[in-house]
N, C-alpha and C positions, 0 to 999 in steps of 0.2 A: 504494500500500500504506500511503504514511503518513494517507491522508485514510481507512483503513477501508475501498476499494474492490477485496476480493479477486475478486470476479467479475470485471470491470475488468481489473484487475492480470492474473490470468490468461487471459485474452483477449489480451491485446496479447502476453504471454509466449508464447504457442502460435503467434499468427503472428511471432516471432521464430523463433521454432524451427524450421517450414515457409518460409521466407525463409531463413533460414544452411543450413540441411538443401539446397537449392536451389545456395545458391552453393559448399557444399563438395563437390555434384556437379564444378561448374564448379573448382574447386580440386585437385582430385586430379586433373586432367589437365595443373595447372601449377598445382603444390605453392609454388610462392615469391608466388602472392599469397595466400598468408594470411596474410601480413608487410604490418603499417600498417594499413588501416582497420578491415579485416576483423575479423584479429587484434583494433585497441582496441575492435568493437564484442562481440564473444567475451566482454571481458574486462566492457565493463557488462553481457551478459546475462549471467555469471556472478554480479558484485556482485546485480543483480537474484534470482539465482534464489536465492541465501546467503541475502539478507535475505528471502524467503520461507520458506522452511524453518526459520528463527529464528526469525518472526514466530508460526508455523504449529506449528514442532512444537519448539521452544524449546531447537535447539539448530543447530549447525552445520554444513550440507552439506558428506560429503565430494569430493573430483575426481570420482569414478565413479558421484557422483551427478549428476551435471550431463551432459547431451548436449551433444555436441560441441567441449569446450572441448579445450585443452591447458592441459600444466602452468606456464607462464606467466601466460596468462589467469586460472588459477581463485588463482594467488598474487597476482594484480595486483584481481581479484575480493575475494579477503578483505581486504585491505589498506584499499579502497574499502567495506569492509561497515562498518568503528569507523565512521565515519560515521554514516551511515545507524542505526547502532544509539544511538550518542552523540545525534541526536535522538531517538530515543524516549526515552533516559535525561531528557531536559530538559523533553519533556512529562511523564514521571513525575515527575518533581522538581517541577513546577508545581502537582501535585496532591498532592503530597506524602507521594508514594508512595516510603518508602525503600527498600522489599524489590525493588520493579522496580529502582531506578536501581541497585542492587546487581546485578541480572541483568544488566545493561547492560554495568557494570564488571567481572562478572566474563569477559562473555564479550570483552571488547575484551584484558581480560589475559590472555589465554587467547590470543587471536589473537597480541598482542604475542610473549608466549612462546617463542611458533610461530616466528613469523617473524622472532623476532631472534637466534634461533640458527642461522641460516640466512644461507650464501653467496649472495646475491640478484646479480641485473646490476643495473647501476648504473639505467635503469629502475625495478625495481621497491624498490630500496634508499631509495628518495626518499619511500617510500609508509611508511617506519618512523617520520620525524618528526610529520607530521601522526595517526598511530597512537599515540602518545606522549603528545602534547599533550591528546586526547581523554583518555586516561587519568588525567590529572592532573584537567583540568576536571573529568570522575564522581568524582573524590574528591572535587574541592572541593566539589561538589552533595552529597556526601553528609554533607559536614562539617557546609555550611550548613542542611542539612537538621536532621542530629542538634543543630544549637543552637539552631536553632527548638523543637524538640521539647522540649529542656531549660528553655527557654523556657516553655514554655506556648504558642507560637505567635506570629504577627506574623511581623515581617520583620527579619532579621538577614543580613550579607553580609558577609564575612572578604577578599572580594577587592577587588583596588585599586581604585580606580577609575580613568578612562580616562585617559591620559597628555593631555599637549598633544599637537597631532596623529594625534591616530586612535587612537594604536596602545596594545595595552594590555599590552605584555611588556614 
């Protein structure tokens, strides 16, 4: 989906569907393995099917949009969508498109929101920090953005640059 290939994308989404639709035959005769693989693979065709319906129709699937998940899956799903939405914000940012990286950031704050008012399991609790951080970065792209703009253009960057050893918090 990030490379522009929705035919693609929904091709592979369909035999996901027809594939878990199969094994949740095989699971309702013994309910406790949907716990572990099954379950993590749930939770990317969820992450999956979010960021299509955002891409598509530019806003957020709800649960009862998604076949097959649980309510685990589709919170462990959005969590993993700031992601996937936080790159597209950094390709619009690249193009310097400020009203995209704004859709970006509104929709990860929006996800935030969500799920930080929310008694999560320790699981999907983990999934708030990396959700966070994305939020910051879409500001700071849109800060960098708006001082190009004030600018006239070029290239202008507010962030640090990268520490000794890799790391750059």
């Amino acid at each position: 989906m990030h490379r522009g290939d929705m035919p693609g994308a929904n091709k592979l989404l369909a035999t996901c569907e027809k594939v878990g639709e199969e094994i949740l035959a095989m699971i309702e005769l013994e309910p406790t393995l949907r716990q572990g693989a099954f379950s993590n693979s749930m939770e990317e065709y969820a992450e999956a099917m979010l960021f299509k319906g955002w891409l598509e129709e530019g806003k957020v699937l709800g649960m009862d949009d998604i076949k097959m998940i649980e309510e685990e899956e589709y919170i462990g799903g959005l969590g993993d969508l700031s992601g996937e939405v936080g790159r597209v914000a950094v390709l619009r940012g690249t193009k310097r498109d400020e009203a995209g990286v704004q859709a970006c950031l509104d929709t990860n704050l929006a996800i935030l929101m969500a799920l930080d008012g929310v008694r999560l399991p320790g699981k999907l609790m983990k999934k708030l920090d990396p959700l966070k951080q994305s939020v910051q970065k879409l500001e700071t792209v849109l800060y960098e953005l708006s001082l190009i703009k004030a600018k006239g253009g070029g290239e202008v960057s507010v962030s640090e640059p990268m520490r000794e050893g890799g790391s750059d918090e």
